[in-house]
C-alpha positions, 0 to 999 in steps of 0.5 A: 830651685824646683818647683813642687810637681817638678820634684822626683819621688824620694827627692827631698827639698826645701821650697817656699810654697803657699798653704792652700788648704788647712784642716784640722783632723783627729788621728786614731791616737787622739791627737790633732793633725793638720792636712795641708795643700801645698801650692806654687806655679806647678800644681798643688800637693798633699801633706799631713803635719802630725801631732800638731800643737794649738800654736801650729794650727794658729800659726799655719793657715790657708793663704800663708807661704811657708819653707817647706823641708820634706820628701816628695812620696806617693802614697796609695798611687797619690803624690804626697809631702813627708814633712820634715819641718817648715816655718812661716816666710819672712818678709825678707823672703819671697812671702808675696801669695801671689808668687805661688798662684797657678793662672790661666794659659791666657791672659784675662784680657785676651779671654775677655775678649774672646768672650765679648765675641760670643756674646754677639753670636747669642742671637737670641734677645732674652739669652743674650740679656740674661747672660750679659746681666749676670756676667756683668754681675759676676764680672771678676769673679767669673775671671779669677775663680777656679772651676773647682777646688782641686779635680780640674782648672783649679788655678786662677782664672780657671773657670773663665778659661774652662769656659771658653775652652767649652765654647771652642769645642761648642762651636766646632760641633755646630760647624760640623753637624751644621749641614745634618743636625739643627743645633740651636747656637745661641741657647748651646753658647748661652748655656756654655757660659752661664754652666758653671757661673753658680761657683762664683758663689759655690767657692770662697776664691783662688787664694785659698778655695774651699766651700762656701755654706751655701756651695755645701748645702746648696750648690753651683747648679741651684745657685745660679739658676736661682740668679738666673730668675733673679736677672729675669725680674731686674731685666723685666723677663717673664721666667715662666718664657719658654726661653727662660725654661731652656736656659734653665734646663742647660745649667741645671742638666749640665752635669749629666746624671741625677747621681752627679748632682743634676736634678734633670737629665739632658732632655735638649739636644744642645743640653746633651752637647754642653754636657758631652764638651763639660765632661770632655775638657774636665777629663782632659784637664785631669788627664793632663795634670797627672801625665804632665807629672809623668816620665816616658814609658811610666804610668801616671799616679792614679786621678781620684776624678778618673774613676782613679785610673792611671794612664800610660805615658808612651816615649813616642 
């Protein structure tokens, strides 16, 4: 049986997926429709269910797995799901959400792991303090989350392995730049792996992700640097050091524009490499998601995070 993102454009099929993602609109008829996310192994895909009864918003919610009866289309350049009909999976069927989870490449052992070792090149005694409180703090949170909703490493696990990914690439630019530029590796590596920790509060989780209240009204970026004085009081740390001041600028630069959610610009030298390798792995990972769905010599389905580019798919 194909999975989701394996299904050609006008294949019909009939799967057993995961409800993502539910919300209830209002069609220009009046009438109540439902806007689904779909979810196995492979990715996730949209559908909307017209017309839809109060029994049927009741009954289809987010972290049920369903048989979905449809047709694989695209709709203004974006994969979609025409649905012709689909039910709730019976307990004699593979019902179990964690069957239609999309994980990390690699295993949480193996990352946590590799992120142990980091933290011993954090030389920097209140760097080093601060990001092993709150990542003992966040500890499977931080392993399990995805780094986003849908636009990138939205899978289990996600955002451990985006981070990592970060920290790779953070390191390979030390190593060459090591003879010409200064880069400070302990803040650099430090910033890598508290950027993105505020979406363990920004996010309700894996199953089913969605905003929080306050990762709508406040955001990632605030939330964390909000812990990271927190961490300071419980760890007896003045937040007015001038180390504290600098990881602060790290997580809240990030982003790189004040238009993209960043009240400050990157004043730092490691500021601007965190921001540089955040938006480098993000666009790979968006690149990948939508070339991956792609045949030979044909361009890819347009990507909403990519200025909504396609891109081309040589046979080569």
């Amino acid at each position: 049986m194909k999975k989701l993102l394996e299904l050609a454009v006008d294949e019909t099929f009939e799967i057993f997926v995961l409800i993502k993602g539910a919300e209830v609109r209002l069609a220009k008829n009046g009438k109540k429709f439902i806007a689904f996310t779909f979810q196995d192994t492979t990715g996730t895909i949209d559908g909307k269910f017209w017309d839809a009864s109060e029994e049927d918003i009741a009954r289809f919610t987010p972290g049920k797995v369903v048989l979905l009866n449809g047709k694989r289309e695209v709709y203004q350049g974006n994969p979609q799901v025409k649905i012709f009909k689909m039910r709730e999976a019976k307990e004699t069927e593979p019902y179990q959400v964690g069957q239609y989870i999309e994980k990390a490449p690699l295993e949480k052992s193996v990352m946590e792991e590799a992120f142990s070792q980091y933290l011993f090149k954090i030389e920097r005694a209140s760097w080093n303090r601060i990001v092993r409180f709150l990542l003992t703090k966040f500890h499977e949170e931080f392993f399990e989350f995805p780094a986003a909703k849908r636009l990138h490493h939205a899978f289990y696990g996600g955002l451990a392995y985006h981070t990592l990914t970060l920290l790779h690439l953070s390191e390979s630019i030390v190593k060459e730049y090591e003879k010409t530029i200064p880069v400070n590796s302990s803040l650099l590596y430090a910033g890598c792996i508290i950027h993105d920790l505020g979406k363990v509060l920004e996010l309700t989780g894996y199953t089913s992700t969605n905003y929080t209240l306050a990762g709508n009204l406040i955001g990632h970026l605030v939330l964390i640097d909000e812990e990271i004085i927190a961490a300071c009081k419980e760890l007896k740390i003045d937040p007015k050091d001038e180390d504290v001041i600098l990881l602060r600028h790290m997580v809240l630069s990030h982003h790189g524009k004040r238009e993209f959610g960043s009240p400050v610009v990157p004043q730092l030298l490691e500021a601007e490499i965190l921001h540089q390798v955040d938006n480098l792995d993000a666009s790979m990972q968006m690149m990948n998601n939508a070339l991956k769905q792609t045949g030979p010599n044909e361009y890819s389905e347009r990507v909403f995070g990519l200025d909504n580019r396609n891109f081309f798919r040589p046979e080569i």
